[in-house]
N, CA and C atoms as an extended XYZ file, in Angstrom:
297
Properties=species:S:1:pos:R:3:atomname:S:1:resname:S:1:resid:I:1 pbc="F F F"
N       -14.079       69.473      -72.627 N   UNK     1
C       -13.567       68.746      -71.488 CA  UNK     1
C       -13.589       67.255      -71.821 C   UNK     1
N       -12.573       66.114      -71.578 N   UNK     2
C       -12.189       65.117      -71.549 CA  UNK     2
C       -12.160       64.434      -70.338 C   UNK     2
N       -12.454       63.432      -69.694 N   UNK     3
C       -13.039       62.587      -69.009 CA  UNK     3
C       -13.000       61.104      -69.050 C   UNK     3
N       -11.150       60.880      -68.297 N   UNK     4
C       -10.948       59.486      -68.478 CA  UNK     4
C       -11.526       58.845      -66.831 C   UNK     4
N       -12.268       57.517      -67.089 N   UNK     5
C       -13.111       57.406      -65.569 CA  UNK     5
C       -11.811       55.811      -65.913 C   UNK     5
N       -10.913       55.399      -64.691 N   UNK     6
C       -10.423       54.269      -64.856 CA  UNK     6
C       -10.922       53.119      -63.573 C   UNK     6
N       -11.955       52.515      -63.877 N   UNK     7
C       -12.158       51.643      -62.823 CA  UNK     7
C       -11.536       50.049      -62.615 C   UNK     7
N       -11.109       49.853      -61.430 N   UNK     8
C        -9.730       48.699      -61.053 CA  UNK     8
C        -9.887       48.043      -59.820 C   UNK     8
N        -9.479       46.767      -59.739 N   UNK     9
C        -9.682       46.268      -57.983 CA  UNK     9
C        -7.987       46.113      -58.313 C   UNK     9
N        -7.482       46.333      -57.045 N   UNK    10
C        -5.616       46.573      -57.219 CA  UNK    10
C        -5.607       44.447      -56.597 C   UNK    10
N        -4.740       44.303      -56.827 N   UNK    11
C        -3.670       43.005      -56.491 CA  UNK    11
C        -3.290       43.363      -55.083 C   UNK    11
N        -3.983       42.631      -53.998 N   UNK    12
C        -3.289       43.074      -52.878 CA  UNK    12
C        -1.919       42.671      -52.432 C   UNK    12
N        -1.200       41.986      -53.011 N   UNK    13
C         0.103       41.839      -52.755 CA  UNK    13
C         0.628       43.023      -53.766 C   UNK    13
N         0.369       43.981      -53.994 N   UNK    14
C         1.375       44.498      -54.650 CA  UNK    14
C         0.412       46.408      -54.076 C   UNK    14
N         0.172       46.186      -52.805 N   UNK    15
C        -0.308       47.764      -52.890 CA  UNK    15
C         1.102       48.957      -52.498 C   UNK    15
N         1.975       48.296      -51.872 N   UNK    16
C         2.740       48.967      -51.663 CA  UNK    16
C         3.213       50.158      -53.318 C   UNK    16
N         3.542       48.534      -54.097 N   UNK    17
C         4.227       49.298      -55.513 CA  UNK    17
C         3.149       50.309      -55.945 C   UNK    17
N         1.734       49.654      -55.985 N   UNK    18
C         0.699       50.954      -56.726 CA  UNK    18
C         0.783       51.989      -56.024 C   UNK    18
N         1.093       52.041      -54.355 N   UNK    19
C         1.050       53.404      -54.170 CA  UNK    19
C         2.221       54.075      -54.512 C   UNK    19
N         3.460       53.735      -54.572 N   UNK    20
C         4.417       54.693      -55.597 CA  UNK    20
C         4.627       55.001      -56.212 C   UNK    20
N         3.654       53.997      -57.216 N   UNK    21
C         3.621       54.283      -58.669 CA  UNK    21
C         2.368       55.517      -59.466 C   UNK    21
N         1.257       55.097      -57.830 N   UNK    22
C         0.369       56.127      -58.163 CA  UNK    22
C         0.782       57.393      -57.795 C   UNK    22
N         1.822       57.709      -56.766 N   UNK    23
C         2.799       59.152      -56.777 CA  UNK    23
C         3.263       60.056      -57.734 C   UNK    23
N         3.656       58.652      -58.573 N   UNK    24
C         4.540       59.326      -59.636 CA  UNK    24
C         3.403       59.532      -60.753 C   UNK    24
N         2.832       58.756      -61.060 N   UNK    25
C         1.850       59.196      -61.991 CA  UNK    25
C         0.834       60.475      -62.139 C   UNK    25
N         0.024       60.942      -60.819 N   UNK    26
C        -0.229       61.882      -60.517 CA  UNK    26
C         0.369       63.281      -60.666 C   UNK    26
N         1.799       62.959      -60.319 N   UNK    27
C         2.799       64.324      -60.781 CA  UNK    27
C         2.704       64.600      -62.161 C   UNK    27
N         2.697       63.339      -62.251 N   UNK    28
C         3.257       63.409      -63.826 CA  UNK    28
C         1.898       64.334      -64.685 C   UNK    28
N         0.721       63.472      -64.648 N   UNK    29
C        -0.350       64.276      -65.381 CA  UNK    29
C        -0.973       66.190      -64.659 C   UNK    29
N        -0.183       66.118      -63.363 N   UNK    30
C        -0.465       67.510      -63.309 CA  UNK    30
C         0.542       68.287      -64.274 C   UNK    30
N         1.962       67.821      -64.904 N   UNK    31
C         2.365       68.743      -65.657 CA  UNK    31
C         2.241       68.758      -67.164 C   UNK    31
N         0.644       68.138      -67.185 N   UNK    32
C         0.421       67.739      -68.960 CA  UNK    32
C        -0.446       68.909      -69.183 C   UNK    32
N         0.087       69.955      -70.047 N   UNK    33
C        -0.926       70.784      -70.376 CA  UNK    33
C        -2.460       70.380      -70.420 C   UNK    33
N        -3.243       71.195      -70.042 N   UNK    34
C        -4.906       71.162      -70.175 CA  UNK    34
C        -5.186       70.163      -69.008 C   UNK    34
N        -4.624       69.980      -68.002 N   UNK    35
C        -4.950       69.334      -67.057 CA  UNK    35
C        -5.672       69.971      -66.057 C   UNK    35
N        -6.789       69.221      -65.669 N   UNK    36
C        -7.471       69.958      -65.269 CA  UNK    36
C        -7.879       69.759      -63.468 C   UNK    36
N        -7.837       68.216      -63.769 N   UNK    37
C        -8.029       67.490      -61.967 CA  UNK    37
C        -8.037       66.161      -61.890 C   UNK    37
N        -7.726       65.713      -60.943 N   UNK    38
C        -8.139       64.257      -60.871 CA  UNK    38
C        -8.511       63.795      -59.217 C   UNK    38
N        -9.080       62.823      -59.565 N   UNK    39
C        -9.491       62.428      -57.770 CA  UNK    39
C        -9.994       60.858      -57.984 C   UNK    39
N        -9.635       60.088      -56.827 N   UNK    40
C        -9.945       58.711      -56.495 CA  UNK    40
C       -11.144       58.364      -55.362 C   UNK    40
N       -11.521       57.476      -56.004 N   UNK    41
C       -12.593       57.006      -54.702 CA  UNK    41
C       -12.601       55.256      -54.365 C   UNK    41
N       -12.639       55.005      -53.273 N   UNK    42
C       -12.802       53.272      -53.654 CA  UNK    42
C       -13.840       52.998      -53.073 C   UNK    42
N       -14.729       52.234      -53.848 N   UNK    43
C       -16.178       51.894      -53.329 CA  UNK    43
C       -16.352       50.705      -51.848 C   UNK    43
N       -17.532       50.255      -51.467 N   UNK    44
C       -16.913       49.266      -49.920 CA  UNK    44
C       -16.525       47.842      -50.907 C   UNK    44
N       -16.455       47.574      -52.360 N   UNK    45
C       -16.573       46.243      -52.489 CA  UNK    45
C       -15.236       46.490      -52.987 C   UNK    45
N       -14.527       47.151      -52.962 N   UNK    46
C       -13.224       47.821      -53.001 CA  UNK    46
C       -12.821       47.915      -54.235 C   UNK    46
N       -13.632       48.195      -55.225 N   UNK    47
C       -13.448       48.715      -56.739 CA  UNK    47
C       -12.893       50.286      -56.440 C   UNK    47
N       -11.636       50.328      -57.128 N   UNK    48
C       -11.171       51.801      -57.300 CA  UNK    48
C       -11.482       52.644      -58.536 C   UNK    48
N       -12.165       53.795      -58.254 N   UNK    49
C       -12.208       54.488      -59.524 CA  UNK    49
C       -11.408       55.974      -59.050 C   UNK    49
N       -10.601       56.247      -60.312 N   UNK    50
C       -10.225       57.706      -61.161 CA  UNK    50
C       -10.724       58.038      -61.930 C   UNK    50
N       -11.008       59.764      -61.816 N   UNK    51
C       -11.558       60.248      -62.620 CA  UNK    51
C       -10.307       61.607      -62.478 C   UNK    51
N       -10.118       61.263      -64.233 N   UNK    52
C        -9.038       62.838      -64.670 CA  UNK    52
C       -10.149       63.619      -65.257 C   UNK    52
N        -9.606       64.728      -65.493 N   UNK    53
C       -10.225       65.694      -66.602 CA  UNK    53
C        -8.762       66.469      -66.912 C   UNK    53
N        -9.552       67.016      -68.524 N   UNK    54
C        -8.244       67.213      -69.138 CA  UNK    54
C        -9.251       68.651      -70.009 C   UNK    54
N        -8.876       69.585      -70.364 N   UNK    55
C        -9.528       70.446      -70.674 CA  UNK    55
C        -9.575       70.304      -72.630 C   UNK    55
N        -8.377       69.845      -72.934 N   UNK    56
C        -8.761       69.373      -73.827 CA  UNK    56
C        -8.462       67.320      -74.528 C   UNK    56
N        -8.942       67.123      -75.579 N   UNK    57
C        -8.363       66.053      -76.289 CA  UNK    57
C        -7.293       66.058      -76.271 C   UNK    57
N        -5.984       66.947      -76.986 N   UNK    58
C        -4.980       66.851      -76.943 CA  UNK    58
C        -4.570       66.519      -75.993 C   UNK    58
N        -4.666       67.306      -74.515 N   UNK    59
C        -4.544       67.256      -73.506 CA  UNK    59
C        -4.124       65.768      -72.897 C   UNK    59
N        -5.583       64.906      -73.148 N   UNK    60
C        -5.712       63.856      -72.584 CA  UNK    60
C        -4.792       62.550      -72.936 C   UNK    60
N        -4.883       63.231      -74.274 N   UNK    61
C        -3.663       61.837      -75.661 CA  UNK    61
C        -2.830       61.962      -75.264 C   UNK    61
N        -2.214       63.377      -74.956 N   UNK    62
C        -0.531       63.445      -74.255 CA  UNK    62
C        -0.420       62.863      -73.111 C   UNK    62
N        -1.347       62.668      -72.102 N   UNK    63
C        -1.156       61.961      -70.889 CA  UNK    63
C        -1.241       60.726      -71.067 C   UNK    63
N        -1.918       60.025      -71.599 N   UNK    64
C        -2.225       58.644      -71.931 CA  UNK    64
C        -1.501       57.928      -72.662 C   UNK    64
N        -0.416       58.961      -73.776 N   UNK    65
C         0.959       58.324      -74.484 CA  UNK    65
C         2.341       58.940      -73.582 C   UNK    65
N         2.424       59.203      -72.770 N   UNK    66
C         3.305       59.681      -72.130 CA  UNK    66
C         3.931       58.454      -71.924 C   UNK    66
N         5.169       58.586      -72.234 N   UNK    67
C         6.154       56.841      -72.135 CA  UNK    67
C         6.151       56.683      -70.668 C   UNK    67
N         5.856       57.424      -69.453 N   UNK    68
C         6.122       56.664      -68.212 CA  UNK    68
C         4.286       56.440      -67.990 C   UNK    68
N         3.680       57.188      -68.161 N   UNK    69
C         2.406       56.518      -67.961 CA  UNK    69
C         2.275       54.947      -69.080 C   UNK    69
N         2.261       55.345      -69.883 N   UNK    70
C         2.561       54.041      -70.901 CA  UNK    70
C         3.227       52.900      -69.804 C   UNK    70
N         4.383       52.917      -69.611 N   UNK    71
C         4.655       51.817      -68.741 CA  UNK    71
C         4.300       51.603      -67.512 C   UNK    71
N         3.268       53.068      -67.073 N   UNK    72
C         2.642       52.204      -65.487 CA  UNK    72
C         1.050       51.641      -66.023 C   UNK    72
N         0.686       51.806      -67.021 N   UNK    73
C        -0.458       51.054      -67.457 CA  UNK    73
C         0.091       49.742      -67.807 C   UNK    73
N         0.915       49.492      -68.335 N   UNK    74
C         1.870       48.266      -68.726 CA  UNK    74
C         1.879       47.057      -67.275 C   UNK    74
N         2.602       47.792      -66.250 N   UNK    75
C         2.608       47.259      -65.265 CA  UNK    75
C         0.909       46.841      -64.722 C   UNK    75
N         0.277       47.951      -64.555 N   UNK    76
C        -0.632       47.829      -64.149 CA  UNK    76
C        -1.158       46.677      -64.435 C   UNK    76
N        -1.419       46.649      -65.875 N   UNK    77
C        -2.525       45.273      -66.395 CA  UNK    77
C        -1.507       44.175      -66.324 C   UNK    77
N        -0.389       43.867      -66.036 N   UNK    78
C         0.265       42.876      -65.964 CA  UNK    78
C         0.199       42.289      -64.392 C   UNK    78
N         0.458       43.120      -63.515 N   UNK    79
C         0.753       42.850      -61.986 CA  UNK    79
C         0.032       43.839      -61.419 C   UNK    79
N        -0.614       44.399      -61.430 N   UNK    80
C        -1.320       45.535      -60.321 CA  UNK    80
C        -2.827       45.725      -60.233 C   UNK    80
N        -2.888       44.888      -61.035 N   UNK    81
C        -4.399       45.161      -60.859 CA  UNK    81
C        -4.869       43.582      -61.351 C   UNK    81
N        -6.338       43.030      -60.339 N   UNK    82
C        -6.872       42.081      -60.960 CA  UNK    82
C        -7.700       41.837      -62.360 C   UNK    82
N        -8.344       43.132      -62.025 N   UNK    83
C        -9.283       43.572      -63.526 CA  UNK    83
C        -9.595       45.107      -63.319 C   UNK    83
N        -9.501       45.756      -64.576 N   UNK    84
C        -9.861       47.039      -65.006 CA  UNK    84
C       -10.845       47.291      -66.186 C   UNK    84
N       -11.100       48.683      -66.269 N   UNK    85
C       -12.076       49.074      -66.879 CA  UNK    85
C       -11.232       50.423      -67.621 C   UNK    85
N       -11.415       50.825      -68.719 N   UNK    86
C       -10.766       52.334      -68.608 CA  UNK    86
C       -12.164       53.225      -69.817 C   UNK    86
N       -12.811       54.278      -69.504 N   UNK    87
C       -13.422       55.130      -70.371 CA  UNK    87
C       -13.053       55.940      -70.409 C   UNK    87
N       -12.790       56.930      -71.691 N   UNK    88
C       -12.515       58.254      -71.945 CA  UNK    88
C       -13.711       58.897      -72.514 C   UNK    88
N       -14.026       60.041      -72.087 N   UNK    89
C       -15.265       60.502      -72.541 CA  UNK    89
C       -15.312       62.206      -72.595 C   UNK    89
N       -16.469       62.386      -73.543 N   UNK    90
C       -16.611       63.457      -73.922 CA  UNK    90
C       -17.526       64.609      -72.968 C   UNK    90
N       -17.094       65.721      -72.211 N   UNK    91
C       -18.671       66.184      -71.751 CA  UNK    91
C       -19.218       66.934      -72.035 C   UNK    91
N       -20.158       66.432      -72.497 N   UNK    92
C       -21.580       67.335      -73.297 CA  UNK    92
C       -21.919       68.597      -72.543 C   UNK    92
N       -22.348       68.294      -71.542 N   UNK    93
C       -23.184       69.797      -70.767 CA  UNK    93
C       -22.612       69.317      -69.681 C   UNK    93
N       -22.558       70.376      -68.696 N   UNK    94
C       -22.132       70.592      -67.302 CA  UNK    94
C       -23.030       71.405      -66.525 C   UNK    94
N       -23.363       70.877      -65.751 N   UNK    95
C       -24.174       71.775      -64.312 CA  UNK    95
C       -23.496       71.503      -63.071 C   UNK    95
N       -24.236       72.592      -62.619 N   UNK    96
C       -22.921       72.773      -61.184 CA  UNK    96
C       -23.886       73.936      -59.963 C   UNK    96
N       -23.378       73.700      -58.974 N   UNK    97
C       -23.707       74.845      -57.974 CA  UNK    97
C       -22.746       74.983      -56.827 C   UNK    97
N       -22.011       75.841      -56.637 N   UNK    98
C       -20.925       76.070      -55.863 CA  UNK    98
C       -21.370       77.334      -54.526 C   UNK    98
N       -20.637       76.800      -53.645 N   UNK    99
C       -21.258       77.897      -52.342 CA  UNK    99
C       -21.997       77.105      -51.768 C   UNK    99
């Protein structure tokens, strides 16, 4: 499992565009093989984090070179965001309890 965590405070003049752009992006990595989930949270100091998972490496490289993600990261760090963070990571062990 692969584990990109992208943390961002957005440009508030421009939330309209991130939210269309975050539409399209979302579609987009649900049809990248080995995809596995993704979900957003924004903290109260209004740092946004994503977290994908991708079941595999390959998986994750294909989403991350995908020419339209490519150009909404493009945008992003140009106009959409004040400052970001991006980690991709490996996961070692998993625990869980469901029910």
């Amino acid at each position: 499992m692969i584990v990109t965590v992208f943390r961002h405070r957005l440009n508030p003049d421009t939330r309209d565009e991130y939210a269309a752009l975050l539409t399209r992006i979302v579609e987009l990595s649900k049809t990248i093989p080995g995809y596995v989930s993704q979900k957003r949270f924004t903290a109260d100091d209004g740092e946004r984090v994503t977290i994908v998972e991708f079941a595999t490496e390959e998986g994750q490289r294909a989403w991350a070179t995908h020419p339209d993600h490519v150009a909404a990261m493009r945008l992003g760090h140009e106009k959409l965001y004040t400052d970001f963070k991006v980690q991709v990571c490996d996961v070692r062990r998993t625990a869980r309890k469901t029910g």
